[in-house]
C-alpha positions in Angstrom: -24.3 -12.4 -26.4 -23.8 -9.4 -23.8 -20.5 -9.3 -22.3 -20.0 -9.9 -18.8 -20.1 -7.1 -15.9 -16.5 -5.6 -15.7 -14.5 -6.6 -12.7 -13.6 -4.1 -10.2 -9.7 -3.4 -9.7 -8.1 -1.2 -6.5 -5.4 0.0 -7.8 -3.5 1.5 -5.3 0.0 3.6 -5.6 2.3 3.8 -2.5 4.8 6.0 -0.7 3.3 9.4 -1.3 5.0 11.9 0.8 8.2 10.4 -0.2 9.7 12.8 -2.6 8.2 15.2 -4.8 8.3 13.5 -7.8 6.5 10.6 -6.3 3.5 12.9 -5.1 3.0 14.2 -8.6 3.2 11.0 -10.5 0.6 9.8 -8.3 -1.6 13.1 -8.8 -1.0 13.1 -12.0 -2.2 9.0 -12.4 -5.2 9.9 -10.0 -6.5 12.9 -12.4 -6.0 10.6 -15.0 -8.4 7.7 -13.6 -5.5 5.6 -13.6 -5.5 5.3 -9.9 -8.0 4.5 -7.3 -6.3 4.8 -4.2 -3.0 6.2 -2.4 -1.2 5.4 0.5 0.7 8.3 2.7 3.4 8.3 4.6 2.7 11.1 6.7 5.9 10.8 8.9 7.9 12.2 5.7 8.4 16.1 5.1 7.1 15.8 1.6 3.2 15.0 2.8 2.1 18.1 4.7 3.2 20.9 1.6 1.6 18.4 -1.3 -1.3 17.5 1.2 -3.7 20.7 -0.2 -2.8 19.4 -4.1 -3.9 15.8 -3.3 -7.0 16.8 -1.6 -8.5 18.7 -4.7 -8.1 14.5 -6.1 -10.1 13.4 -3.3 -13.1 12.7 -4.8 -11.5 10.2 -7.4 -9.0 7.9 -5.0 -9.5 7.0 -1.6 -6.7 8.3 0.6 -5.1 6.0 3.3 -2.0 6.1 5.7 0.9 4.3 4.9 2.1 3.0 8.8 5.9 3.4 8.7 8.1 1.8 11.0 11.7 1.3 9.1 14.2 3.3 7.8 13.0 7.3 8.6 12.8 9.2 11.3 9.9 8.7 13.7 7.3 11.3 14.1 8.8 11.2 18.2 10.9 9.8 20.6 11.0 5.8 20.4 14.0 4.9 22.4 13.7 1.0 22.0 13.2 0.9 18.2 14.9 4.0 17.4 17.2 4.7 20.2 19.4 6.8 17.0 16.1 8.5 16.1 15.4 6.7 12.6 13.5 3.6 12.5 15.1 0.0 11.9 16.0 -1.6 8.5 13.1 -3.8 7.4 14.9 -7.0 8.5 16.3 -6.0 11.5 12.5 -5.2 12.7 10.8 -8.5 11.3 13.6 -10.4 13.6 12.4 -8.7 16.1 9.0 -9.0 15.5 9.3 -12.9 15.3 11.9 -13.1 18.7 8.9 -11.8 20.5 10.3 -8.2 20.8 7.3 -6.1 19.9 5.0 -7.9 22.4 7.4 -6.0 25.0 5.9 -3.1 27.3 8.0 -0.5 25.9 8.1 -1.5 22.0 4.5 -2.0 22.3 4.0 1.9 24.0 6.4 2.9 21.3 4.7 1.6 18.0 0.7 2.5 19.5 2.1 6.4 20.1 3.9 6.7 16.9 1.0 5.3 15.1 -1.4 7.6 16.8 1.0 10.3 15.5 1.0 9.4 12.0 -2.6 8.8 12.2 -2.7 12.5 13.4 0.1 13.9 10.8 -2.2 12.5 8.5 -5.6 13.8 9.5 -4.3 17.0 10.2 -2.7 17.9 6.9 -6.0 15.9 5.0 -8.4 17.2 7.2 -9.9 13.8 7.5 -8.9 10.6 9.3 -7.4 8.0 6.6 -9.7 5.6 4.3 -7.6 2.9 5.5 -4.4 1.4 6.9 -1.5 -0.3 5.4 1.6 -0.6 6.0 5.3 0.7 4.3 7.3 -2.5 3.4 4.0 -4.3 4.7 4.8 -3.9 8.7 1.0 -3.8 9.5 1.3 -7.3 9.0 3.8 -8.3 11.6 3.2 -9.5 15.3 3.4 -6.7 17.4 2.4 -4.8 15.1 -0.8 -6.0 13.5 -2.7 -6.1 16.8 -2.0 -2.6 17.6 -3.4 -1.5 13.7 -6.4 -3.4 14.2 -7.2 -1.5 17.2 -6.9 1.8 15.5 -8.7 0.7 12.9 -11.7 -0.2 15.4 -11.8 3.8 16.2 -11.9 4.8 12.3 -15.4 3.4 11.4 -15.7 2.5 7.6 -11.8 2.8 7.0 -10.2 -0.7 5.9 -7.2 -2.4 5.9 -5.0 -3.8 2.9 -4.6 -7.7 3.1 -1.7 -9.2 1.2 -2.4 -13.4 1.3 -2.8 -14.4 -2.4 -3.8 -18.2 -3.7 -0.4 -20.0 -3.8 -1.6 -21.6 -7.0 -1.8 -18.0 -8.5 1.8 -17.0 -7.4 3.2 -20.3 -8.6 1.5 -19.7 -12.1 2.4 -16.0 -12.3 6.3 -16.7 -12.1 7.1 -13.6 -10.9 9.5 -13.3 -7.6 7.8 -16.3 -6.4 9.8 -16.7 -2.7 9.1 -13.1 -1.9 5.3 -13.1 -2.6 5.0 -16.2 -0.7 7.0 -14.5 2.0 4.7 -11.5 2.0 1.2 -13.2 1.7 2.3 -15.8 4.4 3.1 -12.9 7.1 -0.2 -12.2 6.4 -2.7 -14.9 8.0 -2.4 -13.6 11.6 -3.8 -10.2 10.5 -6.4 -11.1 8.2 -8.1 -13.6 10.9 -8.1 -10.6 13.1 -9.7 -7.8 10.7 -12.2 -10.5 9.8 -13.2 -11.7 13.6 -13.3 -7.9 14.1 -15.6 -7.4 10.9 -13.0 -4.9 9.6 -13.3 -4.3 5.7 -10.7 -5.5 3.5 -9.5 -6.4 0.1 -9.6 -10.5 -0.1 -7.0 -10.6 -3.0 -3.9 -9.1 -3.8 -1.4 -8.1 -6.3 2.0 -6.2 -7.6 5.0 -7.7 -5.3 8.2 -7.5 -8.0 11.7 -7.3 -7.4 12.1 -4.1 -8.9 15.8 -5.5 -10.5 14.6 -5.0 -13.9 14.6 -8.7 -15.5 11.1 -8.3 -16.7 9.9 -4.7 -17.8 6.8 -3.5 -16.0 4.8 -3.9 -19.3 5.1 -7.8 -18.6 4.2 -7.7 -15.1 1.2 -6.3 -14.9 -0.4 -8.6 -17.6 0.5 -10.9 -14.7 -0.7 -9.2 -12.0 -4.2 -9.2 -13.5 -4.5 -12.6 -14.6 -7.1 -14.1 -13.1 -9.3 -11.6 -11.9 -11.1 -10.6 -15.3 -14.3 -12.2 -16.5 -16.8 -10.7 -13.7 -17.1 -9.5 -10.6 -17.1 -11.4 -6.9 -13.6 -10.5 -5.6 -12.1 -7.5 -3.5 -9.0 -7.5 -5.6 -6.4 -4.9 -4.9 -3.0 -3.9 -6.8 0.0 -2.6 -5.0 1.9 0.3 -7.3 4.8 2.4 -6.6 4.7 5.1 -9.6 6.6 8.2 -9.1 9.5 10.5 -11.1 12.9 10.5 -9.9 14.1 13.6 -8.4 17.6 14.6 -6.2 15.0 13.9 -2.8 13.9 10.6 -4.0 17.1 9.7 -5.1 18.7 10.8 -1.5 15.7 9.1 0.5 15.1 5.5 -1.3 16.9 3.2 -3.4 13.7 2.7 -5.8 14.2 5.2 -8.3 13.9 3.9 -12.3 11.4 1.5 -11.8 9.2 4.3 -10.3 9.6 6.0 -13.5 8.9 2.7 -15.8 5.6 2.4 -13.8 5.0 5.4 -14.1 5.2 5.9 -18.0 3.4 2.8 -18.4 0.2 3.5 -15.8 -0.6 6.3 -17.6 -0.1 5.1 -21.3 -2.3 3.5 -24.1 -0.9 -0.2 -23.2 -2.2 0.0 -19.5 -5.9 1.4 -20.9 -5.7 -1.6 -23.6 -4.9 -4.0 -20.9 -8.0 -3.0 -18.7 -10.5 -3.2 -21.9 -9.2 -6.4 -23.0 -9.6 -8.2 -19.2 -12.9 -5.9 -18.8 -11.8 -4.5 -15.6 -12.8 -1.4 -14.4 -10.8 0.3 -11.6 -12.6 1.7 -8.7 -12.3 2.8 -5.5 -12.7 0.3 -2.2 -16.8 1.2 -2.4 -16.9 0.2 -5.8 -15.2 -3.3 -5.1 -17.8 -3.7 -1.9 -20.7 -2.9 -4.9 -19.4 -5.1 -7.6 
C-alpha cells in the first residue's frame, strides 16, 4: 500500500530582530530546513545589521513583519499610546482595545503611521516588502488594530496574514495551557472574517501557544502541537516558534530567555526530524501549503 502524500507544515519562528542570539538561532534553523518562515520585528535595533545575513536564507523561509505595538520603543512619535516613548504592556493595550480606545481619531493615526514605518524599516533593510503580517504578542488581531492590518495588507499583493482560531475540540484534547489558547484563537474571529471577505491569504489552522513556565519540556509539546494534522494534506496549518540563544541583549530586552534555548536545541535535533517522518509532514513555505 503507498503511503499517503505528506502534509505540509508552516513552521514559523518569531521575534527576529530581538537580540542577537535570537537572529542566529533562527538562521541557523532556516539553513537547516528546520524553518519555513520568520517573523521580524523591524522596530528593534537588532534587525537592520542581521538583515544582509537573513537575506542570503531567503530563498528557504518566507520573511514577514512582526507588527509590534507593546513594550519597545516606537519607530516615531505616538503621543496617545506611548506618550513616554515605549509602547504599552500587552494588557494595558488589549483593555484598551476592547473600551473602544483604538477606534479613536488619534490612536487610529498613531497605529496606521507606525505601521507604515515598520512596514518601511522592514522593506528597507530586506529590500522587499514582507511575505506577510502578523503580529508580536498577536496585536494584529485586536479591534483597532486588525482593520488597519488588513488595509495594508490590501497594498502588499500576494503577502498573507497569520490566523490564530484553532478547533476548540483540538485545544481541549491537546491539554496544553488551555485558557490561553482559547483566549488567543477567540480574539481572532473578527480578523479572520475580514482577510477572508477581503480574499486575503491565510493559514486556516494554527499551533504552538505554551506557557513557557517549564512544566512540560518542549520535547512534549510539540508532539502535541502536531497532532492532528498528519495523515495528508487539505489544511493551511501553521506553527508558531520562538527559538533563539540567550545572550546579555536578550536577557536585558525580554523575559523569554531558557525556553528559547530548549526550543532551540530541540528544532534542530534528531527527535524533531523523527517526529516529522513519523506524522509524514513535510515543512514548507506558505506556497507549498497553498499547493498541498
Amino acid at each position: 500500500m503507498s503511503q499517503k502524500p505528506p502534509t505540509p507544515l508552516l513552521l514559523c519562528a518569531d521575534d527576529y530582530g530581538l537580540a542577537p542570539g535570537v537572529n542566529s538561532a533562527i538562521r541557523d534553523l532556516i539553513a537547516r530546513g528546520r524553518l519555513t518562515a520568520t517573523s521580524v520585528m523591524s522596530l528593534c535595533p537588532h534587525w537592520r545589521p542581521d538583515a544582509a545575513a537573513l537575506r542570503a536564507l531567503k530563498d528557504k523561509a518566507d520573511v514577514g513583519l512582526h507588527f509590534t505595538l507593546t513594550d519597545q520603543p516606537p519607530l516615531g512619535p505616538m503621543p496617545t499610546l506611548a506618550p513616554d516613548g515605549r509602547l504599552p504592556p500587552l494588557g494595558r493595550l488589549m483593555g484598551w482595545a476592547y473600551r473602544g480606545r483604538l477606534n479613536a481619531p488619534a490612536a487610529r493615526a498613531e497605529i496606521r503611521d507606525e505601521l507604515s514605518r515598520q512596514i518601511a524599516a522592514f522593506t528597507d533593510a530586506w529590500g522587499a516588502a514582507p511575505d506577510y503580517i502578523d503580529g508580536h504578542q498577536h496585536v494584529h488581531q485586536l479591534p483597532g488594530v486588525r482593520d488597519l492590518v488588513v488595509e495594508a495588507l490590501a497594498a502588499l499583493p500576494g503577502a498573507y496574514v497569520r490566523l490564530c482560531g484553532e478547533p476548540v475540540a483540538a485545544v481541549l484534547r491537546r491539554r496544553v495551557a488551555v485558557p490561553k489558547t482559547l483566549l488567543i484563537a477567540g480574539l481572532g474571529g473578527g480578523l479572520a472574517r475580514m482577510v477572508r471577505a477581503r480574499g486575503i491569504p491565510a493559514n486556516d489552522r494554527f499551533a504552538g501557544v505554551y506557557d513557557f513556565a517549564g512544566k512540560c519540556p518542549f520535547t512534549e509539546l510539540m508532539p502535541r502541537f502536531l497532532e492532528g494534522i498528519g495523515g495528508g494534506s487539505g489544511s493551511r496549518t501553521l506553527v508558531m516558534v520562538h527559538p533563539g540563544l540567550p545572550d546579555d541583549e536578550l536577557r536585558r530586552v525580554d523575559s523569554l530567555v531558557e525556553p528559547r534555548r530548549a526550543e532551540y536545541d530541540y528544532l534542530r535535533g534528531p527527535e524533531f526530524a523523527a517526529l516529522l517522518d513519523r506524522c509524514n509532514i513535510r515543512l514548507t513555505r506558505f506556497a507549498g501549503l497553498l499547493a498541498g
